[in-house]
mmJSON file of the N, C-alpha and C atoms, coordinates in Angstrom:
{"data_MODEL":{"atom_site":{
"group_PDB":["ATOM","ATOM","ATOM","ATOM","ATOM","ATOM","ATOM","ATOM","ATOM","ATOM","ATOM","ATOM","ATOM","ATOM","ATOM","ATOM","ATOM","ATOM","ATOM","ATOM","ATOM","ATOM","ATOM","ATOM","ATOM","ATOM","ATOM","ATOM","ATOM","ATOM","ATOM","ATOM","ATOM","ATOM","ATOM","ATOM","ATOM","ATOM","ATOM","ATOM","ATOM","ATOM","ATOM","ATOM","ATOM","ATOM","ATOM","ATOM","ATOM","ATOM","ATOM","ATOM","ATOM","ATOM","ATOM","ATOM","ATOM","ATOM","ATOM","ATOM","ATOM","ATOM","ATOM","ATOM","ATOM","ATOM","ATOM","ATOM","ATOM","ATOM","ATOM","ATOM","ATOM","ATOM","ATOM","ATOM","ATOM","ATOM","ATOM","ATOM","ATOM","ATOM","ATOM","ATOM","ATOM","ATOM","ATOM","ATOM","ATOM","ATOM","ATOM","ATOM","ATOM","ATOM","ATOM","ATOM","ATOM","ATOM","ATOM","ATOM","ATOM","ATOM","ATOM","ATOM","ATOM","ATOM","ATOM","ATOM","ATOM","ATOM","ATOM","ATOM","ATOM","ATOM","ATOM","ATOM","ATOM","ATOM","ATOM","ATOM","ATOM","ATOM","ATOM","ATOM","ATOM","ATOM","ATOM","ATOM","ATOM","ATOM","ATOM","ATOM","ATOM","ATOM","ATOM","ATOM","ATOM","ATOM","ATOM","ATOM","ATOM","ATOM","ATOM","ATOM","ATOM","ATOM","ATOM","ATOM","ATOM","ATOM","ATOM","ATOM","ATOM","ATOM","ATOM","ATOM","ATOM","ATOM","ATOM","ATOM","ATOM","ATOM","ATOM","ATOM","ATOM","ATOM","ATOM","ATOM","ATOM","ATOM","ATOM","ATOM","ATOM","ATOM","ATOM","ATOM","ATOM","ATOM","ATOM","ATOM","ATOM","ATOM","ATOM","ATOM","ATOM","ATOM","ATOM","ATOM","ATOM","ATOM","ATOM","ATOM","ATOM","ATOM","ATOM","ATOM","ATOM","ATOM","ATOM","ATOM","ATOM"],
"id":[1,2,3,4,5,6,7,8,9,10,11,12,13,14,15,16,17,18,19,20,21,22,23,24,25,26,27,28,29,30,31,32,33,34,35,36,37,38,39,40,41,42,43,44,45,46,47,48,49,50,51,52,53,54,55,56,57,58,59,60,61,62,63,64,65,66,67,68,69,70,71,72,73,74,75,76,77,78,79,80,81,82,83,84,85,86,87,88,89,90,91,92,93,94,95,96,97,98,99,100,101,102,103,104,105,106,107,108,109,110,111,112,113,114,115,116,117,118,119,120,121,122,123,124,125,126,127,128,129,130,131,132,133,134,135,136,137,138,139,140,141,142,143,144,145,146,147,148,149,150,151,152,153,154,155,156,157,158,159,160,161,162,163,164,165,166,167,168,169,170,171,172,173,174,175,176,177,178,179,180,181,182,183,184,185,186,187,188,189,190,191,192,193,194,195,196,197,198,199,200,201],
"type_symbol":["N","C","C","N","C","C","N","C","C","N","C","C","N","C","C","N","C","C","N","C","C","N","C","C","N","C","C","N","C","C","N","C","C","N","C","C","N","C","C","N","C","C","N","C","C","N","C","C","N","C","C","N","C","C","N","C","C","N","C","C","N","C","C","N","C","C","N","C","C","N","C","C","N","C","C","N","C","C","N","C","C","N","C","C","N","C","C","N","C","C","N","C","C","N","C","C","N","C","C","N","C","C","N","C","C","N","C","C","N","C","C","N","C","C","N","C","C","N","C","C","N","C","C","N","C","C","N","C","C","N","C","C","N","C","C","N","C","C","N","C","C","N","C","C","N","C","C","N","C","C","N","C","C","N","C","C","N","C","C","N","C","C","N","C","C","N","C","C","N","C","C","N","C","C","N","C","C","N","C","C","N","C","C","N","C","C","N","C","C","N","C","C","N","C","C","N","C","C","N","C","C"],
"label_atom_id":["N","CA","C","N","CA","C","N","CA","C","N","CA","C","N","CA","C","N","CA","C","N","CA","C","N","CA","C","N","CA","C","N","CA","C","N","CA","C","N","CA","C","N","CA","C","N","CA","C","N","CA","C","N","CA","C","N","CA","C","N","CA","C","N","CA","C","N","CA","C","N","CA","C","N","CA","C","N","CA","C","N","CA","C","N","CA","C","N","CA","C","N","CA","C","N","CA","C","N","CA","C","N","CA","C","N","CA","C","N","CA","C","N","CA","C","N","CA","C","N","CA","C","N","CA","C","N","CA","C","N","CA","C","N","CA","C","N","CA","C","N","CA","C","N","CA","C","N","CA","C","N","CA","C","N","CA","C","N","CA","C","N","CA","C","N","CA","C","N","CA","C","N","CA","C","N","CA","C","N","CA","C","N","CA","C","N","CA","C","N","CA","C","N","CA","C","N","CA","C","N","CA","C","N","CA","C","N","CA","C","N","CA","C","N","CA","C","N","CA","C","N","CA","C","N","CA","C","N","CA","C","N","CA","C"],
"label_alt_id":[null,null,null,null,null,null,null,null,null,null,null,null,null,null,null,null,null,null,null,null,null,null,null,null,null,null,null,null,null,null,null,null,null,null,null,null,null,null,null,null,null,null,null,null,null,null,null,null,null,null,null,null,null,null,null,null,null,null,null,null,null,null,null,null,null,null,null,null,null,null,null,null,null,null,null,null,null,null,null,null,null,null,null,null,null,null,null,null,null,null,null,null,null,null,null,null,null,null,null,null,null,null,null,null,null,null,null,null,null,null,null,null,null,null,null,null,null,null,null,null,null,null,null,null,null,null,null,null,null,null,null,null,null,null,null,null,null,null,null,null,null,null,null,null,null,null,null,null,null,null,null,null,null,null,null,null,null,null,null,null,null,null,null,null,null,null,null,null,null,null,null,null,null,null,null,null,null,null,null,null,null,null,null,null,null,null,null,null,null,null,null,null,null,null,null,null,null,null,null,null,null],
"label_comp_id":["UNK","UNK","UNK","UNK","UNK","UNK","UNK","UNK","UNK","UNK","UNK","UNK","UNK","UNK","UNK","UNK","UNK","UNK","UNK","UNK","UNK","UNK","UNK","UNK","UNK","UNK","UNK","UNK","UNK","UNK","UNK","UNK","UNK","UNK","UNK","UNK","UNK","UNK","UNK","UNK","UNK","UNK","UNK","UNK","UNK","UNK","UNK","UNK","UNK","UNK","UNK","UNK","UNK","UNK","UNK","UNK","UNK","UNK","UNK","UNK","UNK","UNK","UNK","UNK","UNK","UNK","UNK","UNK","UNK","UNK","UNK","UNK","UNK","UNK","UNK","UNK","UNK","UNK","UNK","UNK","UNK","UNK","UNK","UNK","UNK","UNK","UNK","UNK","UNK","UNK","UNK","UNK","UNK","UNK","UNK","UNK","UNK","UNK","UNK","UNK","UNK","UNK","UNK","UNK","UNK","UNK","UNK","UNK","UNK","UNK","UNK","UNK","UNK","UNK","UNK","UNK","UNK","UNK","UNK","UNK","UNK","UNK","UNK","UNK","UNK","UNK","UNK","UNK","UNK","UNK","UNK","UNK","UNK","UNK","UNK","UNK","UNK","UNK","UNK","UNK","UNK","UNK","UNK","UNK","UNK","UNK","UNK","UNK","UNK","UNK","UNK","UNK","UNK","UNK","UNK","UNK","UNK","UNK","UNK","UNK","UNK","UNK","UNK","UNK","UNK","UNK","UNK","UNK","UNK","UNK","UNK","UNK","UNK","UNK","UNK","UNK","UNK","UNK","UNK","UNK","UNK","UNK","UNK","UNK","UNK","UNK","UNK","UNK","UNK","UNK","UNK","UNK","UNK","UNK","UNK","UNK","UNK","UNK","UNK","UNK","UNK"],
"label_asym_id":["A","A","A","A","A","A","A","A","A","A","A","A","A","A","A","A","A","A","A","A","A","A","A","A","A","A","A","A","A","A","A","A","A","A","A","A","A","A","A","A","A","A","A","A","A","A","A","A","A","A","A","A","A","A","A","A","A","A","A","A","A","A","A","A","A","A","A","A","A","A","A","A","A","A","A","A","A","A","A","A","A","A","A","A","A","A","A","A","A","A","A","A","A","A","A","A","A","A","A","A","A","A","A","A","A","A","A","A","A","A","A","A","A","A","A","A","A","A","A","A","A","A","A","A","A","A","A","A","A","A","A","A","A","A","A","A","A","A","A","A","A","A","A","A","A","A","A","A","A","A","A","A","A","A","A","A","A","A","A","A","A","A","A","A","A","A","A","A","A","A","A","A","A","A","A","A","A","A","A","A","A","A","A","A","A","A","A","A","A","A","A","A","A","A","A","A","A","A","A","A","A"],
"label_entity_id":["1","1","1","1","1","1","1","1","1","1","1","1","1","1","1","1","1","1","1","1","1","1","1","1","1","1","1","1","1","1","1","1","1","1","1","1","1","1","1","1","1","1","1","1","1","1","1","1","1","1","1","1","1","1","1","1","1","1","1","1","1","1","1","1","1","1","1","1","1","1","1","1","1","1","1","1","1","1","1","1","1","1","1","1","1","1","1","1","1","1","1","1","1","1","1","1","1","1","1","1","1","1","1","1","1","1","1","1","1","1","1","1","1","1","1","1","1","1","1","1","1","1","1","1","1","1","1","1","1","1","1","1","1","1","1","1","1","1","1","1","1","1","1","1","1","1","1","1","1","1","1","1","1","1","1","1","1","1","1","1","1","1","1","1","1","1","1","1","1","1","1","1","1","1","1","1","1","1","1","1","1","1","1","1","1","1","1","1","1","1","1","1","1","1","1","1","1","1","1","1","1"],
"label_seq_id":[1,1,1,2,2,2,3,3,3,4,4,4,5,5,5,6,6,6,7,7,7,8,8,8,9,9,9,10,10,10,11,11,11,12,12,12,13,13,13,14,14,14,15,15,15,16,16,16,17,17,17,18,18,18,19,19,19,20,20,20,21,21,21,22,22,22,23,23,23,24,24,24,25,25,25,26,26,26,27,27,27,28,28,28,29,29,29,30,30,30,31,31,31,32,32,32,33,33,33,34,34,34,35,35,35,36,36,36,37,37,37,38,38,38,39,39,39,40,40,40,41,41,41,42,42,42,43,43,43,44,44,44,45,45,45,46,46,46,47,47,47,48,48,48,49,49,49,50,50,50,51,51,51,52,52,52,53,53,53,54,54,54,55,55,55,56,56,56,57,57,57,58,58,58,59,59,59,60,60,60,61,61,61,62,62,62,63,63,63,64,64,64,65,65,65,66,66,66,67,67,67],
"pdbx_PDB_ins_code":[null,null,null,null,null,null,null,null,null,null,null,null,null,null,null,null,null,null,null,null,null,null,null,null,null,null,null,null,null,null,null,null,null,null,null,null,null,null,null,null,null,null,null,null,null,null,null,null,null,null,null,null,null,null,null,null,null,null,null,null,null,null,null,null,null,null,null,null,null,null,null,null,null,null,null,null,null,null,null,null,null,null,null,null,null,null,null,null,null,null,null,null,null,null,null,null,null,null,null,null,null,null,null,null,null,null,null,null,null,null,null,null,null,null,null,null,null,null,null,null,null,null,null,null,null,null,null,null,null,null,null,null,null,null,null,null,null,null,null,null,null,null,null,null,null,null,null,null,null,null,null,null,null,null,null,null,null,null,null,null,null,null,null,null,null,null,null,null,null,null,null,null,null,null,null,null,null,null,null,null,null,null,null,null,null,null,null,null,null,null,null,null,null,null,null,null,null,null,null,null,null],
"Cartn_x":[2.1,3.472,3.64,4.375,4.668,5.569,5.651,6.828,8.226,9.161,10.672,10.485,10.543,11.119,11.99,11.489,11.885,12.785,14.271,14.514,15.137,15.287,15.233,14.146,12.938,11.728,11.084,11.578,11.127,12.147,13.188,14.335,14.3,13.574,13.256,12.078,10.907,9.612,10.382,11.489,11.938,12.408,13.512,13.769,12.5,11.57,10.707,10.04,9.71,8.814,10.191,11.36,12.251,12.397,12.353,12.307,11.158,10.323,8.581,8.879,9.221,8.979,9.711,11.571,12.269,11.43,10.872,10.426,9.55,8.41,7.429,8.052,8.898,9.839,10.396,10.635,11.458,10.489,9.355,8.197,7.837,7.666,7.062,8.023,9.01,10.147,10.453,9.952,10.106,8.759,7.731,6.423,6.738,6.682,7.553,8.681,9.114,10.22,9.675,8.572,7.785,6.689,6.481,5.414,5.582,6.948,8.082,8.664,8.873,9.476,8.575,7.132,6.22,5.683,5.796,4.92,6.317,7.539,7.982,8.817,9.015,9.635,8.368,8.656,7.712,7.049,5.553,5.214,4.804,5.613,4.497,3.905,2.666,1.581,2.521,1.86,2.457,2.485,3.17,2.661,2.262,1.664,1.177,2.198,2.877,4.152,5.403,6.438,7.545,8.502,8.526,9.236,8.215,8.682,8.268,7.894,7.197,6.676,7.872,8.06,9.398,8.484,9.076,8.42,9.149,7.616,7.648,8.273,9.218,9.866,9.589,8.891,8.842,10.027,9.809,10.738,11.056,12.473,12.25,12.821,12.133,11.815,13.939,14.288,15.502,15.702,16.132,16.006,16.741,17.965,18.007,16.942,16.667,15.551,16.212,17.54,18.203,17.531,17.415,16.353,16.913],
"Cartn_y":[19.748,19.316,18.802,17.79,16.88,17.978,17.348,18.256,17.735,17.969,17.33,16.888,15.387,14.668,15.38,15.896,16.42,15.2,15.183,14.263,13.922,15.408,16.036,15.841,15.759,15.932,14.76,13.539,12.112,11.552,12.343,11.788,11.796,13.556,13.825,13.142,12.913,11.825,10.494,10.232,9.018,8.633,9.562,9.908,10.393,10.883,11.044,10.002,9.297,7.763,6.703,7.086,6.169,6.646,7.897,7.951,8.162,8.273,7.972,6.636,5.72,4.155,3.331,4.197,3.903,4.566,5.858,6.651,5.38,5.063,4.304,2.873,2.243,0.896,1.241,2.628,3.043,2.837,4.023,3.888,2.095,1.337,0.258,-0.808,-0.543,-1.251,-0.699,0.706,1.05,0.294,0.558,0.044,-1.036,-2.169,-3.325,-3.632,-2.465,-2.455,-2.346,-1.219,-0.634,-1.85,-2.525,-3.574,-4.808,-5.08,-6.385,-6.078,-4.628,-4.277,-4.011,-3.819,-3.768,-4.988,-6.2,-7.107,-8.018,-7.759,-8.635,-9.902,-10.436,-11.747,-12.827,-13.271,-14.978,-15.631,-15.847,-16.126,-15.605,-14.486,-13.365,-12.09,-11.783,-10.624,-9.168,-8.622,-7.416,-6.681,-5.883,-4.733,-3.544,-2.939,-2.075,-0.499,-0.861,-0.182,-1.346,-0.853,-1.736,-1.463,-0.381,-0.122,-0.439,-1.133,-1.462,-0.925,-0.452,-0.109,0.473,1.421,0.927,1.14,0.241,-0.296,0.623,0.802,2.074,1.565,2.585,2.24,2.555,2.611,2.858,3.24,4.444,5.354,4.154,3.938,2.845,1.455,0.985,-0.383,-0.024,-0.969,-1.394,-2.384,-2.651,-3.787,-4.903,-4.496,-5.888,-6.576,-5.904,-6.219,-5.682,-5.101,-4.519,-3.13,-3.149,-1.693,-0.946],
"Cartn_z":[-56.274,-56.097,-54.657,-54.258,-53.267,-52.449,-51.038,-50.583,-49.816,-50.087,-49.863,-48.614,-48.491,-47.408,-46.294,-44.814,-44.318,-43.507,-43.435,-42.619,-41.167,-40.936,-39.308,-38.956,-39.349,-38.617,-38.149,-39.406,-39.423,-38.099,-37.859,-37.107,-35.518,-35.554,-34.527,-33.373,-34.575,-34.276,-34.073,-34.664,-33.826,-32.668,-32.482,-31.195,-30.374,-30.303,-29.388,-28.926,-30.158,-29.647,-28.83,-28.89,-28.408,-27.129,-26.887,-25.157,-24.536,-25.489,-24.768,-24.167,-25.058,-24.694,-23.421,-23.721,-22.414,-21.127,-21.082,-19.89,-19.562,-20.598,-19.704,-19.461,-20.057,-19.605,-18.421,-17.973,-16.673,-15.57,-15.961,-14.883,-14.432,-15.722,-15.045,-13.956,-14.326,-13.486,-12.421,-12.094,-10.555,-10.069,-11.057,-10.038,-9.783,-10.323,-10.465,-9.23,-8.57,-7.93,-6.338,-6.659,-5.638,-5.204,-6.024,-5.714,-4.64,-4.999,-4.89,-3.465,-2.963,-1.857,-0.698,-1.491,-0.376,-0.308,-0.784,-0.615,0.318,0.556,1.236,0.837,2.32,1.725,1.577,0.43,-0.059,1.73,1.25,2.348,3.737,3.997,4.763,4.03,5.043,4.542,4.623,3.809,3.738,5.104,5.807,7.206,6.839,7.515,7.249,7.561,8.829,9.257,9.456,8.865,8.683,9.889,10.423,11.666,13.135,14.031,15.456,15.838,16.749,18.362,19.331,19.491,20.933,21.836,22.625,24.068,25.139,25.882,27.128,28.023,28.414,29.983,30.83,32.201,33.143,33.925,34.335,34.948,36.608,36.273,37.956,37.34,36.663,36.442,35.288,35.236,34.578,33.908,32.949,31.387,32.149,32.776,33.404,34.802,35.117,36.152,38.044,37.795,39.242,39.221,40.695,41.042,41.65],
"occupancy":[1.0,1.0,1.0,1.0,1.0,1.0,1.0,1.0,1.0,1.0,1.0,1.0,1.0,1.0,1.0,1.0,1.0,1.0,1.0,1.0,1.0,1.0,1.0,1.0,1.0,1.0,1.0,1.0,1.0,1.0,1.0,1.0,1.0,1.0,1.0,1.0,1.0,1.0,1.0,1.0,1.0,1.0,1.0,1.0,1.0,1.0,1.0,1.0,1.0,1.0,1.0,1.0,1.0,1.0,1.0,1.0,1.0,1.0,1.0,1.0,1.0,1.0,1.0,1.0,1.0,1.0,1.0,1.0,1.0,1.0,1.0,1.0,1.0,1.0,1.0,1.0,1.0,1.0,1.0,1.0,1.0,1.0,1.0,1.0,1.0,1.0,1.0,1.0,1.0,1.0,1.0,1.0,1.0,1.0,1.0,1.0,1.0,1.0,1.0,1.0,1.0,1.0,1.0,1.0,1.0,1.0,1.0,1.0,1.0,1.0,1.0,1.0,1.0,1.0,1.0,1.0,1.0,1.0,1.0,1.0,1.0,1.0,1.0,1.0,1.0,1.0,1.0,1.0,1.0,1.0,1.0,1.0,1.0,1.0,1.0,1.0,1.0,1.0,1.0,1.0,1.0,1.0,1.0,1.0,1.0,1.0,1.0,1.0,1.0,1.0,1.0,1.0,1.0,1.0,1.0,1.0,1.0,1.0,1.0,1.0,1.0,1.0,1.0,1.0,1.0,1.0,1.0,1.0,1.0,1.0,1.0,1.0,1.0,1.0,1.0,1.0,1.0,1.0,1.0,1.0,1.0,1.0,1.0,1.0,1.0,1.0,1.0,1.0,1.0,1.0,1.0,1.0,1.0,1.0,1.0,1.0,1.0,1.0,1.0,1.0,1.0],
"B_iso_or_equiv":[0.0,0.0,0.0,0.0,0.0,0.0,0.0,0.0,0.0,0.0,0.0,0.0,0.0,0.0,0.0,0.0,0.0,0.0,0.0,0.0,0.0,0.0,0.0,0.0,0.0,0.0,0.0,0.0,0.0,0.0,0.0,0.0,0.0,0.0,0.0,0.0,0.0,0.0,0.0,0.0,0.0,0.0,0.0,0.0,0.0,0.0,0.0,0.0,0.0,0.0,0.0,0.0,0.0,0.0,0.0,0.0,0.0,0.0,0.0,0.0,0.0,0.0,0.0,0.0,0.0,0.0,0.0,0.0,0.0,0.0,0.0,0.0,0.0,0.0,0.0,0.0,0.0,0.0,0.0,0.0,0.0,0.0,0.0,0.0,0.0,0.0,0.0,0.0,0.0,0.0,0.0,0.0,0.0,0.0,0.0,0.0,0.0,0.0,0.0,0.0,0.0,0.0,0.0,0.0,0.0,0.0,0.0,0.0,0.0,0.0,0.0,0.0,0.0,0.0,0.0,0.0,0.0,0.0,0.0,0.0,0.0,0.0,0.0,0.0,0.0,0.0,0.0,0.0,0.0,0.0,0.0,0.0,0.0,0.0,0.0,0.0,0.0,0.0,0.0,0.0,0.0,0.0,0.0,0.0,0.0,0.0,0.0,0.0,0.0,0.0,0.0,0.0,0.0,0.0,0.0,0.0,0.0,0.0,0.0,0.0,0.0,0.0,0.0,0.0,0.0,0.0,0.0,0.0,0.0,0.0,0.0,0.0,0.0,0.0,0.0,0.0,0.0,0.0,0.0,0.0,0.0,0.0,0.0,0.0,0.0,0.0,0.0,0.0,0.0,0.0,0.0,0.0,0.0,0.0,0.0,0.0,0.0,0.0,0.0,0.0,0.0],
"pdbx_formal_charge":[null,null,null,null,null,null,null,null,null,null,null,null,null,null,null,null,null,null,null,null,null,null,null,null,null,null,null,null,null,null,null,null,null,null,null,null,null,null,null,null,null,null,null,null,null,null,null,null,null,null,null,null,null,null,null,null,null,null,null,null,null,null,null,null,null,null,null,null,null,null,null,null,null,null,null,null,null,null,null,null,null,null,null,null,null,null,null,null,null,null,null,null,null,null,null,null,null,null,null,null,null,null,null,null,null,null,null,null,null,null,null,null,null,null,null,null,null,null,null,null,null,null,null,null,null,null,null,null,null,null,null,null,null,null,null,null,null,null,null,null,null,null,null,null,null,null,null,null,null,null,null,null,null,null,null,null,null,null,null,null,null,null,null,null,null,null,null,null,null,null,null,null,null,null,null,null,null,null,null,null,null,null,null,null,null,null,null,null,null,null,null,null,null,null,null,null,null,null,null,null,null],
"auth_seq_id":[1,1,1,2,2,2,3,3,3,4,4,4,5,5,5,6,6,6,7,7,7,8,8,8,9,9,9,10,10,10,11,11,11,12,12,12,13,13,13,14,14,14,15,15,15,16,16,16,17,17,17,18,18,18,19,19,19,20,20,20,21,21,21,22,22,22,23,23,23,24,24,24,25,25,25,26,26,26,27,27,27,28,28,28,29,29,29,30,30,30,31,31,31,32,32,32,33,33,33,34,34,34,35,35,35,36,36,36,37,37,37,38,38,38,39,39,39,40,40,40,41,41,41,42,42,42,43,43,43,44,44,44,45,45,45,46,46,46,47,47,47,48,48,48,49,49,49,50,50,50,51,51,51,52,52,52,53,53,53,54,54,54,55,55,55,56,56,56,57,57,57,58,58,58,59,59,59,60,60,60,61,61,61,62,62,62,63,63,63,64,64,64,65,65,65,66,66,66,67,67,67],
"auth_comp_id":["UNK","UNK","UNK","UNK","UNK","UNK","UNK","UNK","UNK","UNK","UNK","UNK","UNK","UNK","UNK","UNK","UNK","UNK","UNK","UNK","UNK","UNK","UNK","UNK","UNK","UNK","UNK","UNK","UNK","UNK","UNK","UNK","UNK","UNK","UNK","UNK","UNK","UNK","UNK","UNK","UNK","UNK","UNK","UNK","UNK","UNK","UNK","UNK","UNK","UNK","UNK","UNK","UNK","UNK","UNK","UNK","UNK","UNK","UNK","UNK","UNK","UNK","UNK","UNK","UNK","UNK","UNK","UNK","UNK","UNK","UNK","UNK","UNK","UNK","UNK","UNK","UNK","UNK","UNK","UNK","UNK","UNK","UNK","UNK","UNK","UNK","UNK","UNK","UNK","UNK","UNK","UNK","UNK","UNK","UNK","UNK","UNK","UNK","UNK","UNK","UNK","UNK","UNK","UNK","UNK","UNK","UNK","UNK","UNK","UNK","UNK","UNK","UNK","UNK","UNK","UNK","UNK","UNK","UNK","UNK","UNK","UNK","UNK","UNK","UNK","UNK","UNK","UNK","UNK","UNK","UNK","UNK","UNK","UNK","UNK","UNK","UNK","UNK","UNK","UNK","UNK","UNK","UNK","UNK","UNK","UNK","UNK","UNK","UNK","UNK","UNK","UNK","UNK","UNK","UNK","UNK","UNK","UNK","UNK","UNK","UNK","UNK","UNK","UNK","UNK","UNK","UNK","UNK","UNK","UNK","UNK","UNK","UNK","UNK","UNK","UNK","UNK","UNK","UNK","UNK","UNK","UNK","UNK","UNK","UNK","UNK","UNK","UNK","UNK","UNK","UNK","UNK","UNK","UNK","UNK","UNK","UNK","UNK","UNK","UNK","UNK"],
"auth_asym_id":["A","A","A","A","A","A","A","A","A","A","A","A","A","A","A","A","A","A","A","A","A","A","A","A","A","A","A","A","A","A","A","A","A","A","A","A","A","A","A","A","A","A","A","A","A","A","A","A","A","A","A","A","A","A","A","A","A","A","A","A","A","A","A","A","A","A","A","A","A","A","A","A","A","A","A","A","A","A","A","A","A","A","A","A","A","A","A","A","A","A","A","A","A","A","A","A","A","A","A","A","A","A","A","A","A","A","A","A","A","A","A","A","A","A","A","A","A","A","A","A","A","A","A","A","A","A","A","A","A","A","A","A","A","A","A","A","A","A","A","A","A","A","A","A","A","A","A","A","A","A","A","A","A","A","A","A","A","A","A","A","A","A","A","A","A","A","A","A","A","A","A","A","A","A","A","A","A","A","A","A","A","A","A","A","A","A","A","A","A","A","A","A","A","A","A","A","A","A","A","A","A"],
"auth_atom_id":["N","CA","C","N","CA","C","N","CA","C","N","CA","C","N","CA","C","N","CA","C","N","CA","C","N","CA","C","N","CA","C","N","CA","C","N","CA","C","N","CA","C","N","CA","C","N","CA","C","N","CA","C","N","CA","C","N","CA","C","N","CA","C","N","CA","C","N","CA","C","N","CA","C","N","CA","C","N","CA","C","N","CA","C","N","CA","C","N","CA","C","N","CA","C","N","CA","C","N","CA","C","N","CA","C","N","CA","C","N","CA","C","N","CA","C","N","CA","C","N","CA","C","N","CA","C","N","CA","C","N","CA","C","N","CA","C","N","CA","C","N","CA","C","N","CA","C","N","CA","C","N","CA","C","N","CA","C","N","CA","C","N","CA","C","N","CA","C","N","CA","C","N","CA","C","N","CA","C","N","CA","C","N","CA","C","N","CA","C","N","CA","C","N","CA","C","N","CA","C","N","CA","C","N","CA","C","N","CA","C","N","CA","C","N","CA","C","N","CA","C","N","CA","C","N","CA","C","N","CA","C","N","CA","C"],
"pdbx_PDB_model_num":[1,1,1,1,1,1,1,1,1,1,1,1,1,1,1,1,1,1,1,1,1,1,1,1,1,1,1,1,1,1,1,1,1,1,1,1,1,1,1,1,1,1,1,1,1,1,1,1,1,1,1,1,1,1,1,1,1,1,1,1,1,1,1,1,1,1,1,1,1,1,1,1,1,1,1,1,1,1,1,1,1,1,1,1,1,1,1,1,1,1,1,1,1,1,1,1,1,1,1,1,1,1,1,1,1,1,1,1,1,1,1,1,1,1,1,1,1,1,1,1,1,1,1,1,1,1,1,1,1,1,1,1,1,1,1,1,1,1,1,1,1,1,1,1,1,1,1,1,1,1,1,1,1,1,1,1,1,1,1,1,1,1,1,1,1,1,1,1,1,1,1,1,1,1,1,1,1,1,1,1,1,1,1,1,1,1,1,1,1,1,1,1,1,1,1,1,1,1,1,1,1]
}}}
């Protein structure tokens, strides 16, 4: 004998494969996101550090150049 069409269960396997599929549609659009933000604007190379250098001051010396 066959056994009764469970249809919570068929329902449930649906819903699972439906947010399996959004999760990984999610993941790829951050990488996607992550890829795009590290590579920059069109035309320059990526950096390796995105924040500057600050430049040493010499104790004395003054940005406008009065001493």
């Amino acid at each position: 004998m066959a056994f009764k069409v469970n249809y919570n269960q068929q329902r449930a396997e649906r819903d699972r494969a439906k947010q399996a599929k959004k999760e990984a549609k999610l993941r790829e659009q951050e990488a996607e996101l992550m890829r795009r933000r590290n590579a920059g604007p069109p035309g320059e190379a990526p950096e390796a550090d995105a924040a500057p250098e600050p430049a040493s001051v010499v104790e004395g010396d003054k940005p406008n150049g009065t001493a």
